[in-house]
LUMMITI-923183 format. One line per 3 residues: number of its first residue (from 1); their letters; for each residue x, y, z of N, C-alpha, C. Coordinates in Angstrom, 1 decimal. Layout:
LUMMITI-923183
NUM	A	X,Y,Z,X,Y,Z,X,Y,Z; ...
end
This chain:
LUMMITI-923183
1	XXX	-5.9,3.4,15.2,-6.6,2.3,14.6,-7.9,2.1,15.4; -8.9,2.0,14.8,-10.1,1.3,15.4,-10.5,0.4,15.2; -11.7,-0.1,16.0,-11.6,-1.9,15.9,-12.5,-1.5,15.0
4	XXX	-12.0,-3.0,13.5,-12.7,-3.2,12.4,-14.0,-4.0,12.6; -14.1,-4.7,13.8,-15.5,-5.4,14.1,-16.6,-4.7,14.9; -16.4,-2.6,14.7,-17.2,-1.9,15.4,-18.4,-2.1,14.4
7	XXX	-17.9,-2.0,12.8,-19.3,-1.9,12.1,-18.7,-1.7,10.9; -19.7,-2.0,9.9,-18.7,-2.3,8.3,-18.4,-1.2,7.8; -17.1,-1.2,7.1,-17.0,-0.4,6.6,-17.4,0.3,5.0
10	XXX	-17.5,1.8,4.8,-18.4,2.4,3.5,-17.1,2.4,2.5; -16.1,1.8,3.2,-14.4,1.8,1.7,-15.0,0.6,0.7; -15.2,1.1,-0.4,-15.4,-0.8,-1.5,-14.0,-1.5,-1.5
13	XXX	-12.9,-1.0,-1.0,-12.0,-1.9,-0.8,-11.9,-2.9,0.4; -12.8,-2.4,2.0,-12.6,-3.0,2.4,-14.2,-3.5,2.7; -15.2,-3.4,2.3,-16.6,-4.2,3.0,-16.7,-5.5,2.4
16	XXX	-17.3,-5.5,3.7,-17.1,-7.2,4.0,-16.3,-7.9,4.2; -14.8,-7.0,4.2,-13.6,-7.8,4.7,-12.9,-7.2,5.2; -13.6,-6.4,6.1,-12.9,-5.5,7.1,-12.1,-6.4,8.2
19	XXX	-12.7,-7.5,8.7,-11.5,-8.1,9.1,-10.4,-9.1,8.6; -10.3,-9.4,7.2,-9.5,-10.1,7.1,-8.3,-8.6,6.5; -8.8,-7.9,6.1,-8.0,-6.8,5.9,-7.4,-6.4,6.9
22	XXX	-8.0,-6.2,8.0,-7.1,-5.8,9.4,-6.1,-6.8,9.8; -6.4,-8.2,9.6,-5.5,-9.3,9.6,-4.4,-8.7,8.5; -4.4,-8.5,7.5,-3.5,-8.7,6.8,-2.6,-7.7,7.2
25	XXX	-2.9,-5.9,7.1,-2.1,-5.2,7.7,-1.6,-5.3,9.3; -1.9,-6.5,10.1,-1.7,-6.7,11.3,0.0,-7.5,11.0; -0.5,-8.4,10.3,0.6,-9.5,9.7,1.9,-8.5,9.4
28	XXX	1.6,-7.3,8.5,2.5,-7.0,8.0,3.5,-5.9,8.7; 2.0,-5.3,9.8,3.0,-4.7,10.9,3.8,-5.6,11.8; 3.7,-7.2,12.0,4.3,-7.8,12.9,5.6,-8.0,11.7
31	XXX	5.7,-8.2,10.9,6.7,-8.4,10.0,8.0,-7.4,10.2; 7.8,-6.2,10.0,8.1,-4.4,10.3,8.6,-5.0,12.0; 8.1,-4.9,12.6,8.6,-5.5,14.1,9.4,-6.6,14.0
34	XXX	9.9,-7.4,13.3,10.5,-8.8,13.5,11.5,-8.2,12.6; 11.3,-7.2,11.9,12.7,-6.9,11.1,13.4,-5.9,11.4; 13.3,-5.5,12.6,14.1,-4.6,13.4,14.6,-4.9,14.3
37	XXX	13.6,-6.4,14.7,14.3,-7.1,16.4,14.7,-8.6,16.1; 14.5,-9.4,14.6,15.3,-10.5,14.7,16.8,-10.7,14.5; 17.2,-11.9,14.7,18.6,-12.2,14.3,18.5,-13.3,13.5
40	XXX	18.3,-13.3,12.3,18.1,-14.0,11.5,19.3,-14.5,10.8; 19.8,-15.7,10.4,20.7,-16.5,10.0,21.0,-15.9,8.9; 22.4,-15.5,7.9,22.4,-14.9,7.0,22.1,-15.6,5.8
43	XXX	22.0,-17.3,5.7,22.0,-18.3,4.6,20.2,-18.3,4.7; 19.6,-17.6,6.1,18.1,-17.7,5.6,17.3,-16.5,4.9; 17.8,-15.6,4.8,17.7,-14.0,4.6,17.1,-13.9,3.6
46	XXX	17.6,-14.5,2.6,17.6,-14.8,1.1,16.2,-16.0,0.9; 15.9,-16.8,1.5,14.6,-17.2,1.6,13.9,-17.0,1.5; 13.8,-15.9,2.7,12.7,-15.1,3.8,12.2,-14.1,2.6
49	XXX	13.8,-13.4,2.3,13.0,-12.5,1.0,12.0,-13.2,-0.2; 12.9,-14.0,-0.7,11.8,-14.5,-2.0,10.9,-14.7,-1.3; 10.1,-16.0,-0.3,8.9,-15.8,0.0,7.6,-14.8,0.3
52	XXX	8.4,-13.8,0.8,7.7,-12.6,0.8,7.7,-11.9,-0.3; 8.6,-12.0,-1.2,8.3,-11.4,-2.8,7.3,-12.0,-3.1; 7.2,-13.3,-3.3,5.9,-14.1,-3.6,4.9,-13.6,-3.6
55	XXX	4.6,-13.8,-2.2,3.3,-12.7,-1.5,3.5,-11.6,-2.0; 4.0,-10.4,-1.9,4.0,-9.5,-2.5,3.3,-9.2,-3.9; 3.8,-10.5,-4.9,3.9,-10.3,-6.2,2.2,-10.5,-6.3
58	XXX	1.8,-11.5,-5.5,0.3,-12.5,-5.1,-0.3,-11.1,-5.0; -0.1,-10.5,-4.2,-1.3,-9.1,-3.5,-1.0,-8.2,-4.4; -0.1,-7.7,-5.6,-0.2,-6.8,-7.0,-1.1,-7.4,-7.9
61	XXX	-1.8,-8.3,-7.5,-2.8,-9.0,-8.8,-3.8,-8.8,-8.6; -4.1,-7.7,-7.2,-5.2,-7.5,-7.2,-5.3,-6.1,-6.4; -4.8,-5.8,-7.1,-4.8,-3.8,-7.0,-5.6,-3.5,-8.4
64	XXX	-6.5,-2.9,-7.7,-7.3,-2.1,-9.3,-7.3,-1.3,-9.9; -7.1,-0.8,-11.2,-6.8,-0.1,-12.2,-7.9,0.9,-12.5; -8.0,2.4,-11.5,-7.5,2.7,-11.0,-7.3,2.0,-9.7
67	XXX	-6.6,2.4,-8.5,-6.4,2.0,-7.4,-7.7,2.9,-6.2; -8.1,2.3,-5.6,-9.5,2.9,-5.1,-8.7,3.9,-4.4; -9.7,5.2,-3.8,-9.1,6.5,-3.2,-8.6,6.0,-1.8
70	XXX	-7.7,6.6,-1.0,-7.2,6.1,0.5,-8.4,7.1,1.3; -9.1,8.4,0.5,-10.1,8.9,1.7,-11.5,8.5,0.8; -12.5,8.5,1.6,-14.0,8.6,0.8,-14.4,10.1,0.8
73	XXX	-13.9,10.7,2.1,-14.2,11.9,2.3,-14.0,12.8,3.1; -13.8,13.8,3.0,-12.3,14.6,3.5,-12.3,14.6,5.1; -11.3,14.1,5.8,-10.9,13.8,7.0,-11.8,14.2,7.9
76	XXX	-12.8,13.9,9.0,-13.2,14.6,9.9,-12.6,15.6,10.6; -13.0,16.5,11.2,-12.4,17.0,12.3,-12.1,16.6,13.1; -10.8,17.2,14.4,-9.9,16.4,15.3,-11.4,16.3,16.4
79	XXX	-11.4,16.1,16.8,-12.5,15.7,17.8,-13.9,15.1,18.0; -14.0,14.5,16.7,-14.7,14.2,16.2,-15.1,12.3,16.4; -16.4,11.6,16.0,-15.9,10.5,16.5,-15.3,9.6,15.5
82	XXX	-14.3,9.1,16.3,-13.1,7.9,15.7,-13.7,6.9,14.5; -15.6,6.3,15.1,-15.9,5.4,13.9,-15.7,6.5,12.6; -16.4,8.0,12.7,-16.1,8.3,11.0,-15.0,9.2,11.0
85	XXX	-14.2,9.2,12.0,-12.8,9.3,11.1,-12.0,7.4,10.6; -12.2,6.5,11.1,-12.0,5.2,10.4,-12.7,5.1,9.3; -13.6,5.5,8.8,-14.9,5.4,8.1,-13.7,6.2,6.6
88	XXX	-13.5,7.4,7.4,-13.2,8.5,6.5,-11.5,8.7,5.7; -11.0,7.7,6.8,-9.5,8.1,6.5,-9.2,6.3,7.1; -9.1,5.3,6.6,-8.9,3.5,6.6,-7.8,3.4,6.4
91	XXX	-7.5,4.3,5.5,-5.5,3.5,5.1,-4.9,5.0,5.5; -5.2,6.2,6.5,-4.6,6.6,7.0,-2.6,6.7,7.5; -2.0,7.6,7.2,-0.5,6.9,7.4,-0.8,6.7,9.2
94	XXX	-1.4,8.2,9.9,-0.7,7.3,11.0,-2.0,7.0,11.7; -3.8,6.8,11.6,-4.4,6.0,12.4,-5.3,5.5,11.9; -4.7,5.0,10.4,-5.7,4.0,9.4,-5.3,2.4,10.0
97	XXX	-6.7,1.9,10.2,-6.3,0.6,10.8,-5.6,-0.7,9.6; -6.0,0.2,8.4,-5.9,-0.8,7.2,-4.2,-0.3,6.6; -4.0,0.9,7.5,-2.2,1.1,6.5,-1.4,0.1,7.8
100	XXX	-0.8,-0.3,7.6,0.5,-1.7,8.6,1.5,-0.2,8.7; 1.7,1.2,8.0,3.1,2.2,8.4,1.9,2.7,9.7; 0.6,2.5,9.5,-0.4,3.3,10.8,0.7,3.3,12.0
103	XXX	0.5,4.4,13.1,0.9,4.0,14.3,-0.1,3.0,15.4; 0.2,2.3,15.9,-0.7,1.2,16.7,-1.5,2.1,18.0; -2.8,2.5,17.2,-3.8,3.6,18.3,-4.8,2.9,17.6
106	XXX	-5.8,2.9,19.1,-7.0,3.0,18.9,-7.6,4.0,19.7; -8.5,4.5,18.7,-9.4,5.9,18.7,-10.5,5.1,19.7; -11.0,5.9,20.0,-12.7,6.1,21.1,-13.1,8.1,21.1
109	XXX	-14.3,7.7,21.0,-14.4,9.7,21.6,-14.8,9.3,23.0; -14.6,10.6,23.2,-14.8,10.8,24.8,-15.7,12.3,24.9; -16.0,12.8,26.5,-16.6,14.0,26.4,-16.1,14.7,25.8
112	XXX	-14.2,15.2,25.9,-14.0,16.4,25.6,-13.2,15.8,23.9; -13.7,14.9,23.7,-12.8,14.8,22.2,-13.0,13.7,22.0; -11.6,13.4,21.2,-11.0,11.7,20.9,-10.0,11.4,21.2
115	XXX	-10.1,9.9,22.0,-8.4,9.9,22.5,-8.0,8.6,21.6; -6.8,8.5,21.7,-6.0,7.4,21.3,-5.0,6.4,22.2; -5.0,5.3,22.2,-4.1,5.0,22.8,-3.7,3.8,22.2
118	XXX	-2.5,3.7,23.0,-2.0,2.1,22.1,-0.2,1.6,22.5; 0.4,0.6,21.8,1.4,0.1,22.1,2.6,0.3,21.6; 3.8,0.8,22.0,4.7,1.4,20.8,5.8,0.5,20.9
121	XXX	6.1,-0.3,20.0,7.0,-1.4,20.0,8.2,-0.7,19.4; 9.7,-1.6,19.2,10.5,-1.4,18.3,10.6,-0.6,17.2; 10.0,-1.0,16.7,9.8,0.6,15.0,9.6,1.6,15.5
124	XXX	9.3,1.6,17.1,8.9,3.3,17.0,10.1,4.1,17.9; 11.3,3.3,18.2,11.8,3.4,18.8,13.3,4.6,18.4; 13.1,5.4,18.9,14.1,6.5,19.2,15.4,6.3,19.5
127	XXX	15.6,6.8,20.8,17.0,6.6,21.6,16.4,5.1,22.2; 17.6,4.3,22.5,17.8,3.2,23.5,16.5,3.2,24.3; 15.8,2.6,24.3,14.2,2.4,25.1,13.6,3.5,25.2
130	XXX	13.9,4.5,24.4,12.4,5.3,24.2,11.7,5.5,23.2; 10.4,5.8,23.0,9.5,6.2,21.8,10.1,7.5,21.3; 10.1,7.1,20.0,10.7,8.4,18.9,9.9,9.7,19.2
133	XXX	10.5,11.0,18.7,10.0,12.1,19.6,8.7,12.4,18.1; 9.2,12.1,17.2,8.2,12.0,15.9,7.1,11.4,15.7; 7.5,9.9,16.5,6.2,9.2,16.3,4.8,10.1,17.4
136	XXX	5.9,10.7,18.5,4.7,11.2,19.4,4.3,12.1,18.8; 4.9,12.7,18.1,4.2,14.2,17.0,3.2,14.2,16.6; 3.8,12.6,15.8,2.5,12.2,14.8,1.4,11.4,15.5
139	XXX	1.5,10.9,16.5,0.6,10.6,17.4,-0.8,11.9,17.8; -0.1,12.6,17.9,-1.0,14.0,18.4,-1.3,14.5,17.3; -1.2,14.4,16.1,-1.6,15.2,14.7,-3.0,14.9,14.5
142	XXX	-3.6,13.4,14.0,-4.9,13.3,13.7,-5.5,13.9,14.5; -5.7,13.5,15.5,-6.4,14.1,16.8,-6.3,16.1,16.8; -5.3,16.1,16.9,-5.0,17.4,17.7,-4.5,18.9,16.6
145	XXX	-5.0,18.5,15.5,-4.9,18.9,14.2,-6.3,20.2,14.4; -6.6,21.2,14.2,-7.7,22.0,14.2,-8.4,21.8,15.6; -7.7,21.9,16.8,-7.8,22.0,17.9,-8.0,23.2,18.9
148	XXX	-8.0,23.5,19.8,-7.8,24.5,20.5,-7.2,24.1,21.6; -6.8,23.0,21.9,-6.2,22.5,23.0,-5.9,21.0,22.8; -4.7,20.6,23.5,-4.7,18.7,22.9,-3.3,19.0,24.2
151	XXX	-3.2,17.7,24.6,-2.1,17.3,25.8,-1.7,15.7,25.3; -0.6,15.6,25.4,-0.3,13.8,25.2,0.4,13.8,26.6; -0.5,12.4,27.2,0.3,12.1,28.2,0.9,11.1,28.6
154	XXX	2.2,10.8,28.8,3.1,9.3,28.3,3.0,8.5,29.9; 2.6,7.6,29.7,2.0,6.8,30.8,4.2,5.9,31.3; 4.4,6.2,30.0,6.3,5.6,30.1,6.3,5.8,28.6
157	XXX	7.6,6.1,28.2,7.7,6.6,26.5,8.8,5.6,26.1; 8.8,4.4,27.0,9.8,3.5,26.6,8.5,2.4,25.4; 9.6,1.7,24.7,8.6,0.8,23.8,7.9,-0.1,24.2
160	XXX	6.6,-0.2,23.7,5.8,-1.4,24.5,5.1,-0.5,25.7; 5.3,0.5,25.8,4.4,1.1,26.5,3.2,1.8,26.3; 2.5,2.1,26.8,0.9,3.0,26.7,1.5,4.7,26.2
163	XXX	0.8,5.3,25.5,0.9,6.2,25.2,-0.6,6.7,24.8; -0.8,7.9,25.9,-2.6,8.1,25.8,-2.3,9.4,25.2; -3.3,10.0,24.1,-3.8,11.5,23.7,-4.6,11.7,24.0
166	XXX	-5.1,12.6,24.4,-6.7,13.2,24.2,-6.6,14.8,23.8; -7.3,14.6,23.0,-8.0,16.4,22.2,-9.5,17.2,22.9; -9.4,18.1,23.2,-10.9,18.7,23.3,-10.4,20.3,22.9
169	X	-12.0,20.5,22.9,-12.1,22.0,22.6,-12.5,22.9,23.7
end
């Protein structure tokens, strides 16, 4: 994910509201996190749901017929810089800042590429305190996708920890 307040974005879905859109998929990744780690009352469950059907039902009233493209134009290359792969791929599955299934990375280029880094909570969680061996896969994919060389290196692969990639050629 990259930060939506680098510069607006060219999606007509999201300009000019590039940040309340990052709020909203933010919201919905904390949601995804709270429904893997709360203990919620079972007489409130049934609440929780309808209210969020609500919402749900509220944000289907404004999906457009057709539904806009998820790319504008076809994916940059892995090493390429982060603003026009965000530019290029926004609702991305794993480093669209605007999809909430995104994994939680933020892109930067660097000399030899683009790295990613970021926080891997609960959802991403594998065995008993570690980061899933998949999420790191896909962690290394956008990036490390038409590469000649790519290393991920796990700062701790327990959840909530830093998880850095970097790609170069």
């Amino acid at each position: 994910m990259t930060d939506p307040q680098r510069r607006p974005s060219p999606h007509p879905s999201l300009a000019g509201r590039e940040i309340d859109m990052a709020a909203l998929a933010d919201v919905v990744r904390r949601l995804v996190d709270l429904t893997v780690t709360c203990d919620v009352p079972a007489d409130e469950v049934q609440s929780i749901v309808h209210e969020l059907q609500a919402s749900a039902d509220r944000l289907a009233q404004h999906v457009p017929t057709p539904p806009h493209a998820r790319y504008l134009v076809a994916p940059a290359p892995a090493g390429s810089d982060p603003a026009t792969m965000h530019d290029s791929m926004p609702y991305d599955v794993v480093i669209g800042r605007y999809n909430p299934l995104a994994l939680p990375l933020a892109l930067e280029a660097t000399a030899r590429g683009a790295r990613g880094t970021g926080r891997f909570t609960k959802p991403y969680e594998g065995g008993p305190g570690w980061v899933h061996g998949a999420v790191i896969a896909a962690d290394s994919s956008p990036c490390g996708s038409g590469v000649r060389r790519a290393s991920t290196r796990s700062v701790s692969s327990k959840p909530g920890s830093t998880i850095a990639t970097a790609t170069g050629s």
